[in-house]
C-alpha positions in Angstrom: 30.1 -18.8 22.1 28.4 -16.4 24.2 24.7 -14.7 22.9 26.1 -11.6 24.1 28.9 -11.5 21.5 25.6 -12.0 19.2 23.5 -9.2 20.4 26.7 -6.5 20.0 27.2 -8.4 16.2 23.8 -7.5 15.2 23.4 -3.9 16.8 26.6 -3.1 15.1 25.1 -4.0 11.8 27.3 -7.2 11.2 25.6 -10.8 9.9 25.1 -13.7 11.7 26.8 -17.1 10.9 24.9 -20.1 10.3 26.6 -21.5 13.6 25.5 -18.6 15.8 22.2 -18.4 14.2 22.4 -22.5 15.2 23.2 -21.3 18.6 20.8 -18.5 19.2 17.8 -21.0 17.9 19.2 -23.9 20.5 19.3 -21.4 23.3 15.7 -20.6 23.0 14.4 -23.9 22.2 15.9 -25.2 25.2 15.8 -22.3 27.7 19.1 -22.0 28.3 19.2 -18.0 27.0 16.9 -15.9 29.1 14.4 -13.6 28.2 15.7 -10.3 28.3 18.9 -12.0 26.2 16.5 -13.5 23.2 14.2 -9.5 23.3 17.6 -7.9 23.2 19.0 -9.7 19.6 15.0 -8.9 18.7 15.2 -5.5 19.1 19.0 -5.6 17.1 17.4 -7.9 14.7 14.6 -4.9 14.2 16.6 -1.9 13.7 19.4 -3.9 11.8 17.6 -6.2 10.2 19.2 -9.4 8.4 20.0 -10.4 5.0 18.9 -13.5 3.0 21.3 -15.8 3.7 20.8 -15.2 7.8 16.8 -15.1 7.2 17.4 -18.7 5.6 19.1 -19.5 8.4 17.2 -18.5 10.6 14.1 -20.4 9.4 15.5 -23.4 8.6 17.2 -23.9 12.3 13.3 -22.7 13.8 11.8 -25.3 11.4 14.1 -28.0 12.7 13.9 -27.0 16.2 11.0 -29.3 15.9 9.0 -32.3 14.4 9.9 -32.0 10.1 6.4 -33.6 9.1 6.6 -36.4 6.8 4.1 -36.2 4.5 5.4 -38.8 1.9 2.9 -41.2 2.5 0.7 -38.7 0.7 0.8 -39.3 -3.3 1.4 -36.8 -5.4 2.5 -33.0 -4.4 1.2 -31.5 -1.8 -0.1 -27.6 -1.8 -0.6 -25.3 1.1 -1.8 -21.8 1.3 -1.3 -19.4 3.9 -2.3 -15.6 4.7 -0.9 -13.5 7.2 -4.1 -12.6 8.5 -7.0 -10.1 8.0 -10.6 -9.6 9.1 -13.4 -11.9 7.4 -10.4 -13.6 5.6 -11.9 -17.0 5.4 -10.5 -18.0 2.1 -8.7 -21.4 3.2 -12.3 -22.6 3.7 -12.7 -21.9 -0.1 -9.6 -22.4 -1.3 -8.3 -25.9 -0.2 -12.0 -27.8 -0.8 -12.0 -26.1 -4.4 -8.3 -26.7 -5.2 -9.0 -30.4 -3.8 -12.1 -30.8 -6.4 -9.5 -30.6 -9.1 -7.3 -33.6 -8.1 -4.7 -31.6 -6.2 -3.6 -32.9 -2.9 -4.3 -30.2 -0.2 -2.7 -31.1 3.1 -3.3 -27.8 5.4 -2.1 -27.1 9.1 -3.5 -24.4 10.1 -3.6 -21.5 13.3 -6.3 -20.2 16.0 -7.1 -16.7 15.8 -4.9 -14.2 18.2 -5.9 -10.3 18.5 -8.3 -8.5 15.6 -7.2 -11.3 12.7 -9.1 -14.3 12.6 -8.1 -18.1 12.6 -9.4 -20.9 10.0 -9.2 -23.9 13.1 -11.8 -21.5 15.5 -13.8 -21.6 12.3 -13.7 -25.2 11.4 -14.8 -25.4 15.2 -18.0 -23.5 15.2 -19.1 -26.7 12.8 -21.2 -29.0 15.3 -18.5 -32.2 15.7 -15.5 -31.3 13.3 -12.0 -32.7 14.8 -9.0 -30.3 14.2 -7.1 -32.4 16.3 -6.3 -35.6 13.7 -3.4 -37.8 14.6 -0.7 -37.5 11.8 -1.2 -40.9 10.5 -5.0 -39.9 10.7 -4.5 -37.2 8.4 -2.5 -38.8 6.0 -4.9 -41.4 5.6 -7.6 -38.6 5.1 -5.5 -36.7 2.4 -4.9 -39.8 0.1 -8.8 -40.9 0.1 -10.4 -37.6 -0.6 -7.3 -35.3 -1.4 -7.8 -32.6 1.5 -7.5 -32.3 5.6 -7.5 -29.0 7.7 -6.3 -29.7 10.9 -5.0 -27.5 13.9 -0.9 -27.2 14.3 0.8 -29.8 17.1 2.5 -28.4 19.5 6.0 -30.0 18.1 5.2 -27.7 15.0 8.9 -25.0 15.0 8.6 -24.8 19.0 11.2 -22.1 18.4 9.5 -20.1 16.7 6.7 -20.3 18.9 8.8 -19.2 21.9 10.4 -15.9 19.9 6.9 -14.8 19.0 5.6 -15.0 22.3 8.6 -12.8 23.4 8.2 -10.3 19.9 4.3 -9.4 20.9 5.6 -8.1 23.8 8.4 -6.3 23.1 7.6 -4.3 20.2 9.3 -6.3 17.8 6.4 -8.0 15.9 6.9 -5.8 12.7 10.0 -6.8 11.6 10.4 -8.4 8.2 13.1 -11.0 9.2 11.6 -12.6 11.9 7.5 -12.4 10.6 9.3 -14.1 7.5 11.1 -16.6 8.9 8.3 -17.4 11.4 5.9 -17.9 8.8 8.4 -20.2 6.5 9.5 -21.9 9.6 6.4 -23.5 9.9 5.1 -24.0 6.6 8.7 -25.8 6.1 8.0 -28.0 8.9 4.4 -28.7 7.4 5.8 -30.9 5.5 4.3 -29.4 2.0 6.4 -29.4 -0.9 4.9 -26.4 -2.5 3.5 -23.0 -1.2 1.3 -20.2 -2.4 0.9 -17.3 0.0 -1.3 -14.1 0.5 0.5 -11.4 2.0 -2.1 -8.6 3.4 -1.8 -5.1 3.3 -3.4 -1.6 4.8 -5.2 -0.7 7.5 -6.4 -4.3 8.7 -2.9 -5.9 8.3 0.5 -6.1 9.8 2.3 -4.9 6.3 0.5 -1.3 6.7 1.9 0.1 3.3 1.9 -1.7 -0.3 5.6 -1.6 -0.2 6.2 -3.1 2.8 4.1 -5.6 1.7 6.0 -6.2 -1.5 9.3 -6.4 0.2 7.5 -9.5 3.1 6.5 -10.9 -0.2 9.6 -10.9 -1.8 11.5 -12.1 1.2 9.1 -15.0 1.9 9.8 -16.5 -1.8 13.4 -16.2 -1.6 13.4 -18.6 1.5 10.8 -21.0 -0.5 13.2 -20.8 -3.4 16.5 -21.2 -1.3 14.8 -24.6 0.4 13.5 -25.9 -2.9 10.1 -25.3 -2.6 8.6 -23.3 -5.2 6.3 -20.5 -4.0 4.2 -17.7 -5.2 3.1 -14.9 -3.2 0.3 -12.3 -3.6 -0.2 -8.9 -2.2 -3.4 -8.5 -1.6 -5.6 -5.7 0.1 -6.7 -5.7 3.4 -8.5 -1.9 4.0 -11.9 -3.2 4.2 -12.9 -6.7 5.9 -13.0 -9.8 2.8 -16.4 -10.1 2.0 -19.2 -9.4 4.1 -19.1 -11.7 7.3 -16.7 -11.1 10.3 -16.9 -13.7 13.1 -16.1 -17.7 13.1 -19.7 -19.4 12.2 -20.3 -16.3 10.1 -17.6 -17.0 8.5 -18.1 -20.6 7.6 -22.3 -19.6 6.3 -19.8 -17.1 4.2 -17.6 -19.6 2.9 -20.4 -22.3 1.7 -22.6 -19.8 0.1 -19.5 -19.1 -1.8 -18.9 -22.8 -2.8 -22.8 -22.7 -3.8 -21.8 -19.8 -5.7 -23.8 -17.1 -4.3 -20.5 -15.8 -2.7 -19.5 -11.8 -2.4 -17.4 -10.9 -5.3 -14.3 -9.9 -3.7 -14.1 -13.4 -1.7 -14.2 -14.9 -5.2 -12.4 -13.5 -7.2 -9.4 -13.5 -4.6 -10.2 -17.3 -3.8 -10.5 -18.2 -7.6 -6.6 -16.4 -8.3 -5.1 -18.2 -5.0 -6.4 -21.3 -6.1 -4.9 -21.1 -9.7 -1.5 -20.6 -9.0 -2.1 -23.9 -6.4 -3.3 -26.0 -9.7 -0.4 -24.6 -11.8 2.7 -25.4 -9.6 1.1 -28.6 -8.3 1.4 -29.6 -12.4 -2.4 -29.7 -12.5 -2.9 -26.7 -15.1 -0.3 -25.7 -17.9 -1.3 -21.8 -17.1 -3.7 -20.1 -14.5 -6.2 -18.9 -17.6 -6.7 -22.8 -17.8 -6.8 -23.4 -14.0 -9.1 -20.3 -13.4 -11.4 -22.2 -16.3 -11.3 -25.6 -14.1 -11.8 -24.0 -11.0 -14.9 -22.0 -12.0 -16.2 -24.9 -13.4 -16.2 -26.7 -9.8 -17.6 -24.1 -8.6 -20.4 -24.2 -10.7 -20.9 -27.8 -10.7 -21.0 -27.7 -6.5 -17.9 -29.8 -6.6 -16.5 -27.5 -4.7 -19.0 -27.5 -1.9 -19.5 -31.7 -2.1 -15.7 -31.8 -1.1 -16.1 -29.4 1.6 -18.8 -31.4 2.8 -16.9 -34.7 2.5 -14.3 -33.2 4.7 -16.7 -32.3 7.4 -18.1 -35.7 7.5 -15.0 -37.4 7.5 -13.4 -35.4 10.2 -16.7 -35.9 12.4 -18.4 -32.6 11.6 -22.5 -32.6 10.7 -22.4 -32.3 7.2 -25.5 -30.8 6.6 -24.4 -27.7 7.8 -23.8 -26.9 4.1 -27.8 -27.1 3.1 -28.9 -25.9 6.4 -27.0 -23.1 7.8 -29.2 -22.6 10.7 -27.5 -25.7 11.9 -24.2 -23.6 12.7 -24.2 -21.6 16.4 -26.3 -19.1 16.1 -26.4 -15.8 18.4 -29.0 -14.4 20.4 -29.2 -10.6 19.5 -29.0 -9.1 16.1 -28.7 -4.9 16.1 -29.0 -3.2 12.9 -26.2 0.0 13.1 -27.1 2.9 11.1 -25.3 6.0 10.3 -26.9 9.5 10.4 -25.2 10.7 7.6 -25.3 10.3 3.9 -22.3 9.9 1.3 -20.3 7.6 -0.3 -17.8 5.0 1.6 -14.6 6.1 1.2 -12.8 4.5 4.1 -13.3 1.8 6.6 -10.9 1.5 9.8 -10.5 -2.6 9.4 -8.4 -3.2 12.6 -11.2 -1.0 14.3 -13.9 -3.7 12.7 -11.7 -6.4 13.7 -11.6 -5.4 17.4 -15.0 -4.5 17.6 -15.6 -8.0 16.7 -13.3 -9.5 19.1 -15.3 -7.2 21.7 -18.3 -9.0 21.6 -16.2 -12.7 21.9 -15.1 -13.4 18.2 -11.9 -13.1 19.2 -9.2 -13.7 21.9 -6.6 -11.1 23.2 -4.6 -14.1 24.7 -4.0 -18.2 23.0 -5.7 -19.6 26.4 -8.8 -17.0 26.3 -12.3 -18.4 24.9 -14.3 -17.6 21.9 -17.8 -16.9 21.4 -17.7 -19.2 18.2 -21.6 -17.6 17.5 -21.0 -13.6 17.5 -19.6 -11.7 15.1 -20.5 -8.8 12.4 -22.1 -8.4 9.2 -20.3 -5.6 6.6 -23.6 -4.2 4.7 -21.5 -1.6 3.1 -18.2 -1.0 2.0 -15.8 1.4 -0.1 -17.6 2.6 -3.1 -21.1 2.1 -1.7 -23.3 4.7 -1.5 -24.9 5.0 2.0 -28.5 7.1 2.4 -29.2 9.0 5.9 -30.2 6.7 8.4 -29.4 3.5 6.3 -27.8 0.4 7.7 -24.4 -0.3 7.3 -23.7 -3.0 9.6 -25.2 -5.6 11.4 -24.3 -6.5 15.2 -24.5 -10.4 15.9 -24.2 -11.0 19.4 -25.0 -13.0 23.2 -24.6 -9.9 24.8 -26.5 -7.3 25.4 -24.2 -5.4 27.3 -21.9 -4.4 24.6 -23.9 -4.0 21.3 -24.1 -0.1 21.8 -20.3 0.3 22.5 -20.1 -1.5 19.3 -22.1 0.2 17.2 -20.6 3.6 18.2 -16.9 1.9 17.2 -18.0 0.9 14.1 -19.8 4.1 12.9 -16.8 5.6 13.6 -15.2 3.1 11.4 -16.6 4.2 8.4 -15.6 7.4 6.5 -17.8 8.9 3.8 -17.2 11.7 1.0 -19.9 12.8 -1.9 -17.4 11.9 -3.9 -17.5 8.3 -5.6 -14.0 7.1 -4.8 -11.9 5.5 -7.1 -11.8 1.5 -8.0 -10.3 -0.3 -4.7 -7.8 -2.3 -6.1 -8.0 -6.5 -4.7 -5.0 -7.6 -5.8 -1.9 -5.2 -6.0 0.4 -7.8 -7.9 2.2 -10.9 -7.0 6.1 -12.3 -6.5 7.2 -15.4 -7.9 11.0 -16.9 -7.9 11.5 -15.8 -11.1 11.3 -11.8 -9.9 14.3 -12.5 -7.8 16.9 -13.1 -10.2 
């Protein structure tokens, strides 16, 4: 078999067998295809693209290129939840302590943040102490006494797929249904949960740019769950304005436990609340997600919710009085009001430009080896439908440098679009796809 034979199959429009697919996955787990071979059936892969049979393939031979995590010692099913990114998406810090309040076993592995999205282990890091880095049998353990452990993925976790993406972000080839779906599946299969809900971002601040394309991720993404036997939801939800008000890893987690204390920013909520329900129904927890949303609220206003998340942080050497006393997270040096000289309604916010501007000032990392400012980050005092007066703040600037707060400020004003005109309701949640919407 020769990966050239591959490469002309594909650009001529023809599908892949599971053996060459087996192949192809082989050759870049082990080296033995080069570079310019593996960016080549990419490209093919991107203007051809593959059908559902090949996608499965293609995950399941990345997922086993790897450590399969055994996660059997844990009773009960295990849940995960995963987004494919946004700015000020912290909702696994909500989600998986307020799904875990309710009984359901939440076992998470989770990324670090690369370009303008954010990643949930950078934020678990900017608590003083927290260990991301729990041995498996560690983290079993952890999951069976209090029902929930974030830690960060091992480096075993679908090498395969970590190889291809390194080569797709730098050949143009990132945005192709195919292979974002089968490296997100790849390595939720190899996660080890048996069940999987998942929030599939779309607009300005997200890789799936239309609602459509969006739709058709999601759809793809559950037929792979359901061809693997693992039943999985997915949501389409909108990423055209940052989720909730904080942008930036400590500001994030302050975010995330006044939300469990239940003084969180609607939007945050509500999204966190619906994620979380379809968790407790297919984990057999809830009959219906009326019921679950009933339970969950409940936890929330109880503080449940916010005692789990605590227990976590204690138990996986974090200072767990970070959730009364939020001055105990890092904290940065500057804070710069922005203001905007005009007056109107907000009709439009450029999310990707928010999300750079925050990794500008050190929230985030253009490269996986690059260092974060774990302190620094942006507040989001207005967004679409406010109404904004002349010379009123719209943002606030949290930062350890000087240096860059005005270019900041400028990139952010010139974020924000504004109309007299109220615009209309800014839809959250623009449906969801389940197993059943594929037959």
């Amino acid at each position: 078999m020769r990966v050239v034979d591959l490469i002309a199959k594909k650009r001529d429009g023809l599908n892949l067998s599971e053996q060459e697919i087996e192949f192809f996955v082989e050759g870049i787990t082990t080296r033995a295809i080069p570079d310019y071979q593996v960016a080549a059936l990419c490209m093919a892969i991107f203007f051809q693209g593959m059908d559902r049979k090949e996608i499965s393939n293609l995950t399941l031979k990345m997922a086993h290129s790897g450590e399969i995590v055994d996660l059997s010692g844990i009773q009960g099913k295990k849940i995960d939840k995963h987004s494919t990114g946004g700015v000020g998406d912290k909702t696994t810090l909500v989600v998986t302590p307020l799904v875990a309040s309710c009984g359901v076993k939440v076992a998470k592995m989770s990324g670090r943040g690369l370009g303008h999205t954010g990643g949930t282990i950078d934020k678990l890091e900017s608590i003083p102490g927290f260990n991301v880095n729990l041995k498996k049998e560690e983290f079993i353990q952890q999951v069976n006494k209090i029902g929930l452990s974030v830690i960060a993925q091992t480096n075993e976790l679908a090498p395969a797929d970590k190889y291809l993406y390194s080569l797709r972000d730098v050949t143009a080839t990132v945005d192709s249904i195919p292979l974002i779906a089968s490296s997100i599946m790849s390595k939720k299969i190899a996660s080890g949960a048996d069940n999987f809900v998942l929030d599939v971002k779309t607009g300005n601040g997200a890789f799936m740019a239309t609602v459509e394309e969006a739709f058709e991720l999601a759809r793809t993404l559950v037929g792979i769950g359901k061809t693997v036997g693992k039943e999985t939801i997915a949501y389409i939800t909108d990423m055209n304005q940052p989720l909730g008000r904080l942008v930036g890893n400590s500001l994030e987690v302050q975010e995330a436990i006044l939300t469990l204390n239940g003084e969180g920013p609607e939007d945050l909520v509500e999204l966190s609340v619906q994620l979380g329900s379809s968790m407790l129904v297919i984990a057999g927890c809830s009959a219906n997600e009326s019921e679950a949303r009933k339970l969950l609220e409940s936890k929330l206003r109880s503080k449940k919710a916010l005692q789990k998340f605590a227990e976590m942080i204690e138990i996986q050497g974090g200072d767990r009085r970070v959730v009364d006393n939020l001055d105990l997270l890092p904290q940065a040096k500057y804070k710069y009001d922005v203001k905007i000289a005009r007056e109107g309604y907000v009709t439009e916010i450029d999310t990707k430009e928010i999300g750079l501007s925050a990794m500008k000032l050190g929230a985030g990392r253009g490269s996986k080896d690059e260092k974060i400012d774990l302190a620094v980050g942006l507040e989001m005092r207005k967004k679409i439908g406010d109404f904004v007066r002349a010379d009123e703040r719209i943002a606030v600037i949290y930062s350890n440098s000087q240096d860059v707060i005005s270019g900041v400020a400028e990139k952010i004003r010139g974020a924000y679009k504004l109309s007299s005109v109220k615009p209309a309701y800014h839809d959250l949640i623009y449906g969801k796809v389940t197993s059943k919407d594929l037959e």
